[in-house]
TORKEFI-243780 format. One record per residue (C-alpha): residue in three letters; x, y negated, z negated. Coordinates in Angstrom, 1 decimal, always signed. Each point is the difference from the previous one (the first is absolute). Layout:
% TORKEFI-243780
 residu      x      y      z
    ALA      X      Y      Z
...
% end
This chain:
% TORKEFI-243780
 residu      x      y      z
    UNK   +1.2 -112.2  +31.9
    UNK   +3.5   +1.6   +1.1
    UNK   -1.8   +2.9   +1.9
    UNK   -2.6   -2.4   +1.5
    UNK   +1.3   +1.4   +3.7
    UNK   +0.0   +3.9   -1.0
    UNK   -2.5   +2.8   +0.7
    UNK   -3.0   +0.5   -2.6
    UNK   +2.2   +3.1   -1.3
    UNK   +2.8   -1.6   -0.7
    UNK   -1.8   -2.8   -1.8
    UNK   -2.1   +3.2   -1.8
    UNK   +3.1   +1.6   -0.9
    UNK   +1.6   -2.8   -1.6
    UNK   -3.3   -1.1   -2.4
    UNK   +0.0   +3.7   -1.0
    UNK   +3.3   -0.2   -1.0
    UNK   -0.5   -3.0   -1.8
    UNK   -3.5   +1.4   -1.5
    UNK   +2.0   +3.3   -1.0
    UNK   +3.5   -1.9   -1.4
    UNK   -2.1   -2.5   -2.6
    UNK   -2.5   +3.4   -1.0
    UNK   +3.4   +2.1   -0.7
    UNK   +1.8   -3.3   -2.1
    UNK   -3.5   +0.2   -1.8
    UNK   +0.5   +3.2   -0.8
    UNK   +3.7   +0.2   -0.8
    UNK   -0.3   -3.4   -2.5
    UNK   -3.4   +1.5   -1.7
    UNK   +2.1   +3.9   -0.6
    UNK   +3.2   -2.3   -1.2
    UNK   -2.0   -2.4   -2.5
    UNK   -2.4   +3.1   -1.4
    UNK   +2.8   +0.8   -2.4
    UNK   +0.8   -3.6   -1.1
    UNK   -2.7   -0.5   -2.5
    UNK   +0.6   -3.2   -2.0
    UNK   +0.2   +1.2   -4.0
    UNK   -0.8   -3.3   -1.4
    UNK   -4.0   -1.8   -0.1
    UNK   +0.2   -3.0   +2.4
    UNK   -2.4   -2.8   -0.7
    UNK   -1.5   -2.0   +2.8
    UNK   +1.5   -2.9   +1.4
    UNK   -0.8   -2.6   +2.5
    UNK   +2.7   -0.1   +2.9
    UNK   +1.6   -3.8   -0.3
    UNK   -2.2   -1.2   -2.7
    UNK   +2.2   -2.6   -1.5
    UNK   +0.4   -1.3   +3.4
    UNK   +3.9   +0.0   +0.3
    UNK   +0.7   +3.2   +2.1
    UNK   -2.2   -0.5   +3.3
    UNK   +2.3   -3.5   +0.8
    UNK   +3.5   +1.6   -2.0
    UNK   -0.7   +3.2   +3.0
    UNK   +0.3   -2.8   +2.7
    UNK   +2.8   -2.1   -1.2
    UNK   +2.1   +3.6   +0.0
    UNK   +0.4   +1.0   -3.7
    UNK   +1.0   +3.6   +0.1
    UNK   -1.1   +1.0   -3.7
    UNK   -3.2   -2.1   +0.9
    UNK   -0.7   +2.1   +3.0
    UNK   +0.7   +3.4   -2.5
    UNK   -2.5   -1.7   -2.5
    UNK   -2.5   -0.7   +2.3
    UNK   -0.1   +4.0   +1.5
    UNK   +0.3   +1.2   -4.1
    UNK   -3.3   -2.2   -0.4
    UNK   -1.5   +1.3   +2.9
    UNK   +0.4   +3.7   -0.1
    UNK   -0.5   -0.2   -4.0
    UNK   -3.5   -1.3   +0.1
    UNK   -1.2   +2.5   +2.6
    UNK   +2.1   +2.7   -2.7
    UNK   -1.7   -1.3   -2.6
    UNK   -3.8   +0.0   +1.6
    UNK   +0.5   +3.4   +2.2
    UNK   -3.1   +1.6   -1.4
    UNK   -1.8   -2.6   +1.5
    UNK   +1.1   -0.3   +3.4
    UNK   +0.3   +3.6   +0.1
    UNK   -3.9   +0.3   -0.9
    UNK   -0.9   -2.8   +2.5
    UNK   +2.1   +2.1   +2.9
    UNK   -1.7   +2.9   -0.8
    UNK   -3.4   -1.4   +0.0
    UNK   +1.0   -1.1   +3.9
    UNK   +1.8   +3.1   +0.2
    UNK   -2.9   +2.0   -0.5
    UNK   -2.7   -1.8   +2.2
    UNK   +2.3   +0.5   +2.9
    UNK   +0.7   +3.7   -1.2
    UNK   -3.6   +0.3   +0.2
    UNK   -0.5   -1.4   +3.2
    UNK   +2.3   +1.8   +1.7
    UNK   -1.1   +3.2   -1.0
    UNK   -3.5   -1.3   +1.2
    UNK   +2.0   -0.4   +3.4
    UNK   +1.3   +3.8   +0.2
    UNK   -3.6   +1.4   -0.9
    UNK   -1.8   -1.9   +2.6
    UNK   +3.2   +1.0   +2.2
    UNK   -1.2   +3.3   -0.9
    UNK   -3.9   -0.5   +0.5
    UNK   +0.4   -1.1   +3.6
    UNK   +2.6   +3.0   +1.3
    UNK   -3.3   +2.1   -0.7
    UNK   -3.4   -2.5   +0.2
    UNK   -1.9   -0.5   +3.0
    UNK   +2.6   +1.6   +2.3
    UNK   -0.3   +2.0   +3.2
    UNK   +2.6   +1.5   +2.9
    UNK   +0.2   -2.0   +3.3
    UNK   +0.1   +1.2   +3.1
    UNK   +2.9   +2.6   +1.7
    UNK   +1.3   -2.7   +1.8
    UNK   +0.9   -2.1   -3.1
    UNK   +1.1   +3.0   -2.0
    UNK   +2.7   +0.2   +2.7
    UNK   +0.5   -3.1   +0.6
    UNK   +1.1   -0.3   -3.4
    UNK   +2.3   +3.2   -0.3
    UNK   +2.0   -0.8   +3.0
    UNK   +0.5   -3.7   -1.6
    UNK   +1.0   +1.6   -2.9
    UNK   +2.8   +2.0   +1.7
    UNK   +1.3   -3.4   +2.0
    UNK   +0.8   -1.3   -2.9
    UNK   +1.7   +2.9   -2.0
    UNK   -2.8   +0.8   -2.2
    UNK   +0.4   +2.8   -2.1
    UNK   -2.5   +0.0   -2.6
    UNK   -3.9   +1.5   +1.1
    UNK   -1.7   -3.4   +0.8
    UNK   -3.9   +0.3   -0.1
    UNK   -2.0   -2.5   +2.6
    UNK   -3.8   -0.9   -1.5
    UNK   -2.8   -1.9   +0.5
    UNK   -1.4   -1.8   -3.4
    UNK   -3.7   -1.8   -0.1
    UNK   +1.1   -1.3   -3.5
    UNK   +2.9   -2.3   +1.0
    UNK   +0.1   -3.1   +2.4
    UNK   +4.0   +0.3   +1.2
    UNK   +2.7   +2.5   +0.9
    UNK   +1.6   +1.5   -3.1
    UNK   +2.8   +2.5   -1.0
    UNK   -0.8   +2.0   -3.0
    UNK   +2.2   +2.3   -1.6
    UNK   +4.2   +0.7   +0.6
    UNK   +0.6   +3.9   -0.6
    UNK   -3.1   +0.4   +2.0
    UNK   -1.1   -3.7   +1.5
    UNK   -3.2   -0.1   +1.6
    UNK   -0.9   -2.9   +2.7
    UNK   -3.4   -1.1   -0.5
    UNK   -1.9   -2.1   +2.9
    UNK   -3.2   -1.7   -0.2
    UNK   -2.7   +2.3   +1.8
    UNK   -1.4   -0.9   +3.3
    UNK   +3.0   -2.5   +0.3
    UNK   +2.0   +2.5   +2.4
    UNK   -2.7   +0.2   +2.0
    UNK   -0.9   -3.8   +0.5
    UNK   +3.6   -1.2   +0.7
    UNK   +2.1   +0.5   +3.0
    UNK   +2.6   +3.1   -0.3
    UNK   +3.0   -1.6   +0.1
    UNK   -1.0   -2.3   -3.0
    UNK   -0.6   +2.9   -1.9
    UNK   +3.1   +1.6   +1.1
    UNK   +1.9   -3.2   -1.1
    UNK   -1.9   +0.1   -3.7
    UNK   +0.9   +3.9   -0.2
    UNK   +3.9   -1.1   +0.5
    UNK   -0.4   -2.4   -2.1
    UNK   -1.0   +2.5   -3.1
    UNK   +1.8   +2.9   +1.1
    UNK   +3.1   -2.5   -0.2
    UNK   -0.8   -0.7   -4.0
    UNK   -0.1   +3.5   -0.3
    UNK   +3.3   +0.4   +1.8
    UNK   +1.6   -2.2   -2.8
    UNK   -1.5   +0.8   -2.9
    UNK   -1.6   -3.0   -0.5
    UNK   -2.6   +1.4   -2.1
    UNK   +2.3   +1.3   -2.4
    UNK   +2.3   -3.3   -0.3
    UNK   -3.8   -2.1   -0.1
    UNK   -0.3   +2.3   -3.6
    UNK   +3.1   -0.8   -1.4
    UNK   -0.7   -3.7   +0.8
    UNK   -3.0   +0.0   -1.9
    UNK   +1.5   +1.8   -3.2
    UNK   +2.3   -2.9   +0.4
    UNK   -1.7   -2.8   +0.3
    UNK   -2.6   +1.4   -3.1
    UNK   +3.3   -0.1   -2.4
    UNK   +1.3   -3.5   +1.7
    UNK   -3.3   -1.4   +0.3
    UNK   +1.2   -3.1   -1.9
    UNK   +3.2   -0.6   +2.7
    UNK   -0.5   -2.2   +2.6
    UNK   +3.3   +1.2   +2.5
    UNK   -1.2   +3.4   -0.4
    UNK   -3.6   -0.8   +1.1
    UNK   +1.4   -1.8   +3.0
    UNK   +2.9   +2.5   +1.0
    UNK   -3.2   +2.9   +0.0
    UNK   -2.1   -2.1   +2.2
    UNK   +2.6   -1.0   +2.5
    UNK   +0.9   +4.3   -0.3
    UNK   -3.6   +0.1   +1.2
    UNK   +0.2   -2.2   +2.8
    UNK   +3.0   +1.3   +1.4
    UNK   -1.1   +3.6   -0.2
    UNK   -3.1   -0.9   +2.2
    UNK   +2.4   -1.7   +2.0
    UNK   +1.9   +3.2   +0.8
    UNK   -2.9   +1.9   +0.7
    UNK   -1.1   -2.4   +2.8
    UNK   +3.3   +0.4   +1.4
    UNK   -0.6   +4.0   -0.2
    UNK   -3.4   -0.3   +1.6
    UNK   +0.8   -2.6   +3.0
    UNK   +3.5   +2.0   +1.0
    UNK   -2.0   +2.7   +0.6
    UNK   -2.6   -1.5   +1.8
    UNK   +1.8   -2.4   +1.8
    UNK   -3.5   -2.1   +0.0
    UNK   +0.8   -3.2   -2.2
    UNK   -4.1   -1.1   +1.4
    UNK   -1.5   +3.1   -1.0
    UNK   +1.1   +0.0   -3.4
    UNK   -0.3   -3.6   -1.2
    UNK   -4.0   +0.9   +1.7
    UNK   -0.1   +2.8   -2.3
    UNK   +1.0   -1.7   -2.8
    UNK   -2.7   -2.9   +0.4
    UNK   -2.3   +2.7   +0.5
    UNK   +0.4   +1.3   -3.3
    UNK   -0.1   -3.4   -1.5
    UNK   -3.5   -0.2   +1.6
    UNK   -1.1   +2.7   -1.1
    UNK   +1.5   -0.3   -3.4
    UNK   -2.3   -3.2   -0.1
    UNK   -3.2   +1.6   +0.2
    UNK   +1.0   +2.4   -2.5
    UNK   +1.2   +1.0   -4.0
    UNK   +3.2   -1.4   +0.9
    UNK   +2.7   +2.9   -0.9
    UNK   +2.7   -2.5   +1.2
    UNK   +3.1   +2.4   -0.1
    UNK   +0.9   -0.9   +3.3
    UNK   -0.4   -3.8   -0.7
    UNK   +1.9   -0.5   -3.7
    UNK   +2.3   -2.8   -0.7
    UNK   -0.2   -3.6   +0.6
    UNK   -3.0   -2.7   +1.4
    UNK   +0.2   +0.9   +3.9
    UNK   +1.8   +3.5   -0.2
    UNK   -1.8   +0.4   +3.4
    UNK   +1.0   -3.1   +2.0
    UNK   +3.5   +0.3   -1.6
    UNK   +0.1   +4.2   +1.3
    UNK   -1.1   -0.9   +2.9
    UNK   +2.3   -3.2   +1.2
    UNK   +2.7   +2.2   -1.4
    UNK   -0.7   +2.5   +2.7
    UNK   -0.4   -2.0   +2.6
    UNK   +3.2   -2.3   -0.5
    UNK   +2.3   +2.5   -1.3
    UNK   +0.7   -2.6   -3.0
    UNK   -0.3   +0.5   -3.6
    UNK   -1.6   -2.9   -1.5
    UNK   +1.5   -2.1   -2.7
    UNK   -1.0   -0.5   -3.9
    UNK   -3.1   -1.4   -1.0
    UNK   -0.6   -3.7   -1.5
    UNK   +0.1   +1.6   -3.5
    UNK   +2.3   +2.3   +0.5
    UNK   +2.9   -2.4   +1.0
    UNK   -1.1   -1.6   -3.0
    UNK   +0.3   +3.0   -2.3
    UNK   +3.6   +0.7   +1.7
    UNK   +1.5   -3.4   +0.3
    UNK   -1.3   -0.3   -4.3
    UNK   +1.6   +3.1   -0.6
    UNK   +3.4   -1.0   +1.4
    UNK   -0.1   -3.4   -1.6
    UNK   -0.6   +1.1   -3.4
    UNK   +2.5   +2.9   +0.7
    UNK   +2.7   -2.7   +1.5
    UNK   -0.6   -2.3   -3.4
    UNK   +0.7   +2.4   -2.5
    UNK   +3.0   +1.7   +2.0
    UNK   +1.7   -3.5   +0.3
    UNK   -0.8   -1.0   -3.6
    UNK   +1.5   +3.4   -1.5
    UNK   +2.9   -1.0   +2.9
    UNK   +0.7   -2.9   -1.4
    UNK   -0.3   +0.9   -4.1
    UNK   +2.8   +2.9   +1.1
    UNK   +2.0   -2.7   +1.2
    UNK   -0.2   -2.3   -2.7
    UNK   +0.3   +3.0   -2.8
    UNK   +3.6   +1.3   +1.9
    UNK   +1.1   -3.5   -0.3
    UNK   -0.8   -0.7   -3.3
    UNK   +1.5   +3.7   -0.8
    UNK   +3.5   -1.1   +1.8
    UNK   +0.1   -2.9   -1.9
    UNK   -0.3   +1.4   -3.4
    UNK   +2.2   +3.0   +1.6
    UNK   +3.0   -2.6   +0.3
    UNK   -0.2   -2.5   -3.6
    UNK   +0.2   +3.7   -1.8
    UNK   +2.8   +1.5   +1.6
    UNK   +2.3   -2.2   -1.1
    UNK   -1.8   +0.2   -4.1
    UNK   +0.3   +3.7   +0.8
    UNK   +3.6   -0.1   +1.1
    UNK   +1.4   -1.8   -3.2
    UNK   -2.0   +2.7   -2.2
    UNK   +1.0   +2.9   +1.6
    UNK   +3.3   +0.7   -1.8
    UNK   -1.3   -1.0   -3.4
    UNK   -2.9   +1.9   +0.6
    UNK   +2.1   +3.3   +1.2
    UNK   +2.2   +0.4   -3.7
    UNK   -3.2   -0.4   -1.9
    UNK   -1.8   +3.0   +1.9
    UNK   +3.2   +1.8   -0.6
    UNK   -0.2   +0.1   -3.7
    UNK   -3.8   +0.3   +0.2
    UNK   +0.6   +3.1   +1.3
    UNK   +2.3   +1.2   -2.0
    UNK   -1.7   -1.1   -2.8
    UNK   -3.4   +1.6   +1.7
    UNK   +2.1   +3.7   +0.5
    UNK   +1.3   -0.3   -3.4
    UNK   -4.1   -0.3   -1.4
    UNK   -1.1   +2.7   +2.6
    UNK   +2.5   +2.7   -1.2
    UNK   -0.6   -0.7   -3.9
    UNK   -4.3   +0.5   +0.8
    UNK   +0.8   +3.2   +2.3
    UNK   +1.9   +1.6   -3.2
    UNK   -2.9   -0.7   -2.4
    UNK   -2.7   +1.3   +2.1
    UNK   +2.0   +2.8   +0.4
    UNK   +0.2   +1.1   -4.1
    UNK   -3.7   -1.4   -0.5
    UNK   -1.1   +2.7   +2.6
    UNK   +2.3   +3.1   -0.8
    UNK   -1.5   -0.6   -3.7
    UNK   -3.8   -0.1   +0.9
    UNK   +0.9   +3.0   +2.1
    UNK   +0.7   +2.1   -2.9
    UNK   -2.9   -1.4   -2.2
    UNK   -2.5   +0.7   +2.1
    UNK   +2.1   +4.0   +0.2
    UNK   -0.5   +0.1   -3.8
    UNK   -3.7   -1.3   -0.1
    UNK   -0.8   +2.8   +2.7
    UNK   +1.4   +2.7   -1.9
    UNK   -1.9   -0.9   -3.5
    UNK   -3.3   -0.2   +1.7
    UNK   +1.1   +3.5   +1.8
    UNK   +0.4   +1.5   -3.2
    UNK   -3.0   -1.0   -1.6
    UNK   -2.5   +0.1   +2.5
    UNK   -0.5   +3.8   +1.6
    UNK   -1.6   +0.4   +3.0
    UNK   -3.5   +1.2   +0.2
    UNK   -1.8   +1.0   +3.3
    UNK   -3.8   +0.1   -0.6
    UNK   -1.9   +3.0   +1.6
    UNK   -3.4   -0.7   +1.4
    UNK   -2.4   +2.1   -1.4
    UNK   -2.8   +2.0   +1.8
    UNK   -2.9   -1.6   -1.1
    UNK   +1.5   -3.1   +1.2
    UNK   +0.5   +1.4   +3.4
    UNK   -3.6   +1.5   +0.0
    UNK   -1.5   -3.9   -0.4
    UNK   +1.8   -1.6   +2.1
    UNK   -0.6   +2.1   +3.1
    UNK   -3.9   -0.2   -0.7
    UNK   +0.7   -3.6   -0.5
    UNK   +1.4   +0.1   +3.6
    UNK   -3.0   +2.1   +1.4
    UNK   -2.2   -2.6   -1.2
    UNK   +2.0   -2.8   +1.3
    UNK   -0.6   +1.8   +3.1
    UNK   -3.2   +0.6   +0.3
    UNK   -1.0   -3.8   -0.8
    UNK   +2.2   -0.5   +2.9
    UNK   -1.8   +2.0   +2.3
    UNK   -3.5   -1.1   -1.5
    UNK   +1.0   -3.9   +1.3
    UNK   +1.3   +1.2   +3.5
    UNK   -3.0   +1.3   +0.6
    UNK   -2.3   -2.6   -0.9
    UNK   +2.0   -2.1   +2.0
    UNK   -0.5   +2.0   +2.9
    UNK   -4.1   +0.3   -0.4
    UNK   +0.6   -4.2   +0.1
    UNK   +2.1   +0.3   +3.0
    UNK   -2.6   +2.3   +1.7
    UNK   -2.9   -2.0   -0.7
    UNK   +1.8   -2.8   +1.5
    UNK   +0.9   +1.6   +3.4
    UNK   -3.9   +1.1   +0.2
    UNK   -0.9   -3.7   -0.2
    UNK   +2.6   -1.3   +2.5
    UNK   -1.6   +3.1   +2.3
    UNK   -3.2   -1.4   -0.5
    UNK   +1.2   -3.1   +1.2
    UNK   +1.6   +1.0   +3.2
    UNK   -3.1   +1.9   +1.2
    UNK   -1.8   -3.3   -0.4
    UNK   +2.3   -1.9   +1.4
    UNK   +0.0   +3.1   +2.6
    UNK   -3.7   +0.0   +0.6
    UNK   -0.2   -4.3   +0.9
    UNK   +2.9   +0.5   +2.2
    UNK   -2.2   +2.6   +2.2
    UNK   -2.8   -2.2   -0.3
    UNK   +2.0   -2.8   +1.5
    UNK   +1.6   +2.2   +2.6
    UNK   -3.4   +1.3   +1.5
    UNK   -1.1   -3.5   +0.2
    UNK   +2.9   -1.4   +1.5
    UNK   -0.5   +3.1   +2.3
    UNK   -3.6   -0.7   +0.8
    UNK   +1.4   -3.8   +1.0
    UNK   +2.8   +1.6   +2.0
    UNK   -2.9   +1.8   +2.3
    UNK   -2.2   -3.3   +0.4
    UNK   +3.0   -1.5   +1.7
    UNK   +1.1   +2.6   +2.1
    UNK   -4.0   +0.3   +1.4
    UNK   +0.5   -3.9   +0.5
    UNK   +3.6   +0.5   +1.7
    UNK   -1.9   +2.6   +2.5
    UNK   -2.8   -2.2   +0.3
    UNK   +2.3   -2.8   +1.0
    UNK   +2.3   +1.9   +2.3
    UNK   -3.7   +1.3   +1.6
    UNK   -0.8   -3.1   +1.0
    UNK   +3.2   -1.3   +1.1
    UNK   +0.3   +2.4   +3.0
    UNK   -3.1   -1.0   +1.0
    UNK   +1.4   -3.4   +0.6
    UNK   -0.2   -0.8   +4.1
    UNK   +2.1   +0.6   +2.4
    UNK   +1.0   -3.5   +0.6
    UNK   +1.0   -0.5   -3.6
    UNK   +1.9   +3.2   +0.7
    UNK   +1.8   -1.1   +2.9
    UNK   +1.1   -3.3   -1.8
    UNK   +1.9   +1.6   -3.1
    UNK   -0.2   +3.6   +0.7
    UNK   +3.3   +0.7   -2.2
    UNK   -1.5   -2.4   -3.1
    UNK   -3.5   +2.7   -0.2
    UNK   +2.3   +2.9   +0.0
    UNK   +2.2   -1.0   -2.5
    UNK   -2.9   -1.1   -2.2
    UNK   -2.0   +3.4   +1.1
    UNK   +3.6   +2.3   -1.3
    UNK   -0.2   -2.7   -3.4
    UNK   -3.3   +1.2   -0.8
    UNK   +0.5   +3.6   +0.5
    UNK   +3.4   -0.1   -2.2
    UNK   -2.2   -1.9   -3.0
    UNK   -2.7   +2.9   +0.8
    UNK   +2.3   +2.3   -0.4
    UNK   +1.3   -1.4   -3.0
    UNK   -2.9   +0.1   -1.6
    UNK   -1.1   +3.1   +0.3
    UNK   +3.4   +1.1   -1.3
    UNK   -0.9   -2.3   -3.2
    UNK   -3.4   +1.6   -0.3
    UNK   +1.8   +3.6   +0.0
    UNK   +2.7   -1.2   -3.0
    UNK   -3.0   -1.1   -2.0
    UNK   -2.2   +2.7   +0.4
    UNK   +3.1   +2.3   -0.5
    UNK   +0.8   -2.2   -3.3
    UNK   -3.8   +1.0   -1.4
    UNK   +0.3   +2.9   +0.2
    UNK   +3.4   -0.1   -2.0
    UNK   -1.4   -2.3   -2.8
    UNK   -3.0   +2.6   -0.4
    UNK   +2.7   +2.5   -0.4
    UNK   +1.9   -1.8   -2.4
    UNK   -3.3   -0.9   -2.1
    UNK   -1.1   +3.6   -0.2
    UNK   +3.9   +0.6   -0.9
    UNK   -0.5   -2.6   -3.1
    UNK   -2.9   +1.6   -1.1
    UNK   +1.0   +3.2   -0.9
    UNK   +3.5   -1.4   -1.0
    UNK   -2.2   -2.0   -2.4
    UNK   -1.9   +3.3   -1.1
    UNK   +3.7   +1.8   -0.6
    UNK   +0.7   -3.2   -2.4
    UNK   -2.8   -0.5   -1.6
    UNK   +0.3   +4.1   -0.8
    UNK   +3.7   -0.7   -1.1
    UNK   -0.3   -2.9   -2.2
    UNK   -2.9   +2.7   -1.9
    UNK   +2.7   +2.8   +0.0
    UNK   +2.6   -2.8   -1.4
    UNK   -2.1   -1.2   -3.0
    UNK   -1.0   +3.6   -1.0
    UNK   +3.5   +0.9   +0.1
    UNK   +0.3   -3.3   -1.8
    UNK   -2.1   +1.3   -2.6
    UNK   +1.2   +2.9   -0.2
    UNK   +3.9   -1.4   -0.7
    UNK   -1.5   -2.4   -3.0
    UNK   -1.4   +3.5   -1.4
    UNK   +3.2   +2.0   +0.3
    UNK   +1.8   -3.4   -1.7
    UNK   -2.2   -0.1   -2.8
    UNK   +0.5   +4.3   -0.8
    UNK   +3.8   -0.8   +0.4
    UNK   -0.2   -2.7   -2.5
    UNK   -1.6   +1.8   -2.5
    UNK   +2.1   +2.8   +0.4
    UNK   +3.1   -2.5   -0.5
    UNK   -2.0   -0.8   -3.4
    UNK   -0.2   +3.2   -0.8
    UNK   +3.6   +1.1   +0.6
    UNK   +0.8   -3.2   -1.9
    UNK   -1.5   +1.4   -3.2
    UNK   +1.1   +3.2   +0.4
    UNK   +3.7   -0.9   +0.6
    UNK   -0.6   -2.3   -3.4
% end
């Protein structure tokens, strides 16, 4: 509300700091109350169950107020296992769900993906050094998402919908380019992470949920403002942008570039165009405006309990002062011979604790000296025999040691030779697919030719009308040609690997299968040697007897 007029950065910068200050108070309250563990059981209680504290907290009772937090905090205390096993249970489903999010993050940097052209590739580097770019910023085209995406921040990646460069104007593209190389210029990626831990452990907190969305908007914000300073084409990229929409329509629906509220895009987009950042929602105002009312009521009623306790304090302050006056002197010759009387008792116990301790002193002296004198000391030799059994004892110890590790490792090796089995199933569908989905990638390209065949063969009056429209759709279908044959390359090339890699299996299956053998007879082997050292311990036992 009070930066209603600034820039999208400035309004970024100051829900980050807000965003950052309540996750560091967090922190700094959950480090200082670790350590404060109540020692007493607390039973559970029901906050204002007689129904006198919720009306005393109004009507400004101080002790009331005191009560009615002691209740409050003591049942949650008192039933922490609970909550704490209902949080995690949320906890853990969000856990899970954002690690789902990082592996498909993962998945897509390296499914379906292919190089555009030169002019993109430079397109993109010389972007990248307009805006200060220092990191290596790979451009690619993706057939397995719907919408422009950043992947990655020590090595980000910006993935764009394939055949989408070629079937929107350049400056449009341009304008979505800026607009990710600009999250990649402020690390947005990293910060989006550290939201999402956040709002996993402070799922159950309303401020926090909308203070990260509001982050959200106003980071988008500031990347629009990146993209059209650059551009200078406030048209172009508010086309672009509905463009993408479209397209997004039609599609899975990887809305990264759309997150946030009902109407993201209409509110983006009359945000660009007016240059004004648009007010709170219908249920935001209502979130806020609650949130300062409740805030306000229990600020004025501790106010006024403060007040009412200091004047009640003052007033008892000034009837005993005078009671305290008229006492003072009696009260001053009477704690004069109480501590005489007090020094006097003091010396007299010193004294006798000194005697009682000089003469258990010298008792315990005597006591020492008897037992001295009749008890010689005797240091017992070990003798060989005894050394003889134990070190065989040892050896056999040993060996039963060495019998186990190695059965554990026959069980270990049987168990890599099934997971290697596995993966040169899993190896063998995989090719499968791939020469399938490379059998589908040469149908289309004989249709693409067909097509672009019979589209110069249009007349030359058709010609004459949209000349530069044929072209264009002429240089699109020897780009997706092109494309394709590139795709059928990668899969025949990925065969051929996954051939390798099953013919690699099966003789590391052979190796395994000829190690787990070696492992049991050497298992076998170690049980004999145990039983020979065990009856050898028997017969040392009998001999040494």
């Amino acid at each position: 509300m009070l930066a209603r007029k600034a820039g999208a950065a400035a309004r970024y910068n100051i829900v980050l700091v807000l965003f950052a200050a309540f996750i560091a108070t967090s922190a700094f309250t959950f480090v200082l109350e670790l350590d404060r563990a109540s020692a007493t059981t607390l039973k559970p209680l029901i906050p204002g169950g007689d129904g006198t504290l919720v009306p005393a907290l109004f009507f400004g009772n101080i002790h009331s107020i005191k009560q009615f937090v002691k209740i409050f905090t003591d049942y949650f205390a008192a039933n922490e296992p609970l909550v704490v096993m209902v949080w995690f249970v949320f906890f853990l489903f969000k856990s899970v769900k954002m690690f789902a999010c990082l592996v498909y993050n993962q998945q897509i940097r390296n499914r379906q993906v292919v190089e555009p052209t030169a002019f993109w590739l430079e397109k993109a580097s010389a972007f990248a050094e307009k805006l200060v770019i220092k990191k290596t910023v790979r451009l690619l085209q993706s057939g397995y998402i719907k919408m422009p995406v950043v992947v990655g921040h020590l090595k980000p990646v910006i993935l764009i919908p394939i055949g989408l460069m070629a079937g929107l104007p350049v400056e449009q593209v341009e304008a979505i380019l800026l607009h990710e190389l600009a999250h990649i210029r402020r690390n947005d990626y990293f910060v989006n992470f550290l939201q999402n831990i956040a709002e996993a452990v402070f799922f159950f907190n309303p401020g926090l949920l909308w203070i990260s969305s509001l982050l959200r908007e106003e980071r988008e914000n500031c990347c629009d403002d990146i993209a059209v300073a650059q551009t200078q084409n406030k048209v172009g990229f508010v086309q672009a942008l509905i463009s993408f929409k479209e397209h997004e329509l039609y599609g899975s629906g990887y809305a990264v570039a759309f997150p946030g509220k009902k109407n993201y895009l209409l509110r983006r987009v009359s945000r660009i165009i007016s240059n004004k950042n648009m007010a709170f929602g219908f249920g935001e105002r209502i979130f806020f405006i609650g949130s300062i009312i409740i805030f306000s009521v229990f600020v004025t009623a501790a106010s006024v309990a403060q007040i009412k306790e200091y004047a009640k304090t003052e007033a008892v302050k000034v009837k005993t002062s005078r009671f305290v006056e008229q006492k003072v002197a009696v009260e001053n010759s009477a704690i004069a011979k109480a501590v005489k009387t007090e020094i006097k008792h003091a010396r007299v116990k010193a004294r006798q604790k000194m005697r009682n301790g000089i003469s258990s002193i010298r008792e315990k002296i005597e006591a020492t000296a008897a037992i001295t004198a009749i008890v010689p000391a005797v240091a017992p030799e070990p003798t060989v025999n005894n050394m003889q059994e134990l070190s065989e004892k040892d050896q056999g110890e040993k060996e039963k040691v060495q019998a186990r590790s190695d059965q554990e490792q026959a069980r270990i090796d049987q168990l890599q030779a099934m997971k290697d089995q596995q993966q040169a199933l899993k190896d063998q569908a995989q090719a499968k697919i791939d020469q399938a989905n490379a059998l589908k990638d040469q149908a289309q390209a004989r249709i693409d030719r067909v097509q672009a065949k019979t589209e110069r063969r249009i007349p030359k009056e058709k010609d004459q009308i949209k000349p530069d429209k044929t072209q264009e759709q002429i240089t699109r279908n020897e780009e997706q040609v092109r494309l394709n044959q590139m795709q059928v390359n990668k899969n025949h090339d990925q065969a051929v690997r996954n051939e390798q890699q099953a013919q690699l299996n099966k003789i590391q299956e052979k190796k395994n299968a000829q190690q787990a053998l070696r492992n049991e007879e050497q298992a076998r082997l170690n049980q004999i040697q145990e039983k020979k050292n065990e009856e050898l311990a028997m017969k040392n036992n009998v001999s040494v007897q």
